[in-house]
N, C-alpha and C positions, 0 to 999 in steps of 0.2 A: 451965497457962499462963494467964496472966492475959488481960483481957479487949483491951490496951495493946497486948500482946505481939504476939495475934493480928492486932490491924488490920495492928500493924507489917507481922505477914508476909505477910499480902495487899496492900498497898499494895508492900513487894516483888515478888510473884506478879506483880504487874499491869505495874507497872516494868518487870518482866523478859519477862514476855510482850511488851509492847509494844517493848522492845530488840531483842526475836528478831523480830518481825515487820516492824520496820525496818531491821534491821540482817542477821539472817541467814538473813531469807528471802531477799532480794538474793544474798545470799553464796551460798548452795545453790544458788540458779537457777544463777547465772553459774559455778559451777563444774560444775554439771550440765550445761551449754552449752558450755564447756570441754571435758570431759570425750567429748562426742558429738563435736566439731568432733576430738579428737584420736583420736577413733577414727575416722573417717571417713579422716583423713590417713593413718592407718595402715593403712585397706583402699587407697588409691590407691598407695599404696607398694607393697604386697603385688601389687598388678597390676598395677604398670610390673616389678618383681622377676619375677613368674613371665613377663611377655612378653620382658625379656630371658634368663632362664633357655631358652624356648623358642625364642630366636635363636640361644644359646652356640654348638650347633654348627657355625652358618653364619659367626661370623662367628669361630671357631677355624679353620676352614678357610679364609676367606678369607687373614687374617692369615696361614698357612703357604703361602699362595699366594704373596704378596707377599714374604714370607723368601726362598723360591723364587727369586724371579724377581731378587731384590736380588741375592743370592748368585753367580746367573749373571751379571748386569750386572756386578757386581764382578771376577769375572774375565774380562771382556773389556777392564778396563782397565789401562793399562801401569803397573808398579811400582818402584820406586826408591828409593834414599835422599835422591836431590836432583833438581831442576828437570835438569840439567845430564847425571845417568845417566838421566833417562828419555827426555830427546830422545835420547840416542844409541842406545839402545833403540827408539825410536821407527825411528830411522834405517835400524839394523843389522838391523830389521825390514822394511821398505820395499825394502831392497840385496837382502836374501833372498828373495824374494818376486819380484824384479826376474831374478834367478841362475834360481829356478824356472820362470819362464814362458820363458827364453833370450832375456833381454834383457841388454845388457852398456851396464851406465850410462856415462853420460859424467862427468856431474858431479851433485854435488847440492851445495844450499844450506846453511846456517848455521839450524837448523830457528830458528825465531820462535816467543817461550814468551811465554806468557801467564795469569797464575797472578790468581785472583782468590776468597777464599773459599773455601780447601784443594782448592781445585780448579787442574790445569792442563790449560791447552790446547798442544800441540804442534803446529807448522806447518813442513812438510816439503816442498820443491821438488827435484826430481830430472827431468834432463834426458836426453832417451835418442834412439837412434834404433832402428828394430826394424820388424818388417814387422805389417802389421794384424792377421793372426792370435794374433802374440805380446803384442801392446796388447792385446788383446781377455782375453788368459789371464791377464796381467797383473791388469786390471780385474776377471776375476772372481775370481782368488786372494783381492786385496786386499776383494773382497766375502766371501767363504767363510772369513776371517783367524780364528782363535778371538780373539786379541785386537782390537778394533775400533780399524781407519783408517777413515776417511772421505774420500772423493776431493769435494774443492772445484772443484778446474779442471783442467781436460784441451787443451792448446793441441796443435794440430798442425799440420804440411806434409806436402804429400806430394810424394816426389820418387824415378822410377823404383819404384814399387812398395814403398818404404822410408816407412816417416811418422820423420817429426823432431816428437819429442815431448819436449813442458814437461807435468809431474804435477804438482799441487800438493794433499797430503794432509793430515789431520789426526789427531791421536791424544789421550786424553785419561786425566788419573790425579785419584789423592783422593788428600787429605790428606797431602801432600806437605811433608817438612820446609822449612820458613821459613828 
């Protein structure tokens, strides 16, 4: 190599050296900085991971708690194909329940539906007359019911030991066809 050639490649050398120490010492830092920040995120991952790992049980179990309990709630409410078979239902529930405690209805009402959000409510008025004891068996049938009524209002008289009673109950479905 000539004497030409030589400076060339040190004035290269130099060039270059001085490129890398502007240019990719920068670059190494920041990607060694990079590199530390994303391993760091990958230990705080790893231990939010292993503290739910070491809840899974609890909250597998909670979750089958709540299956549980939906399951039951769901069968205590009244089912149907339409607004219309489940008040009668509702009804034909209420009349039985009415027959079991030895009460003998007089009349009942036109139940009042109320559907809002696959949900409905049924509202059922039934008028009787019966002595306190049978009101009483009555009221706890309709508490004891596997399908859930809910008593709203209870009006009564009393006359010779007989009460004249107004019921007025409720009953409730999902997802009820439109």
């Amino acid at each position: 190599m000539i004497k030409k050639e030589k400076n060339l490649l040190w004035i290269f050398l130099v060039i270059l050296a001085v490129g890398v120490v502007i240019r990719g010492i920068p670059f190494v830092s920041k990607s060694y900085q990079s590199g530390i920040a994303s391993v760091e995120e990958a230990k705080e991952k790893i231990n939010r991971l292993k503290k739910l790992q070491a809840r899974e049980e609890y909250w597998r179990t909670e979750f089958e708690k709540i299956n549980k309990k939906e399951q039951q709630l769901l069968k205590q409410l009244f089912a149907g194909q339409s607004p219309e078979l489940i008040a009668a239902r509702v009804q034909e529930k209420l009349k039985m329940l009415a027959r079991q405690s030895g009460i003998k209805v007089d009349s009942m009402s036109l139940p009042d539906l109320i559907q809002t959000d696959g949900w409905l409510l049924i509202s059922q008025t039934m008028i009787f007359k019966a002595p306190t004891k049978n009101l009483m068996a009555l009221l706890e049938m309709i508490k004891q019911s596997k399908l859930t009524l809910i008593v709203t209002d209870v009006q009564m008289r009393s006359f010779r030991e007989v009460l004249s009673c107004t019921i007025k109950v409720v009953g409730f479905s999902h997802s009820v066809a439109k």
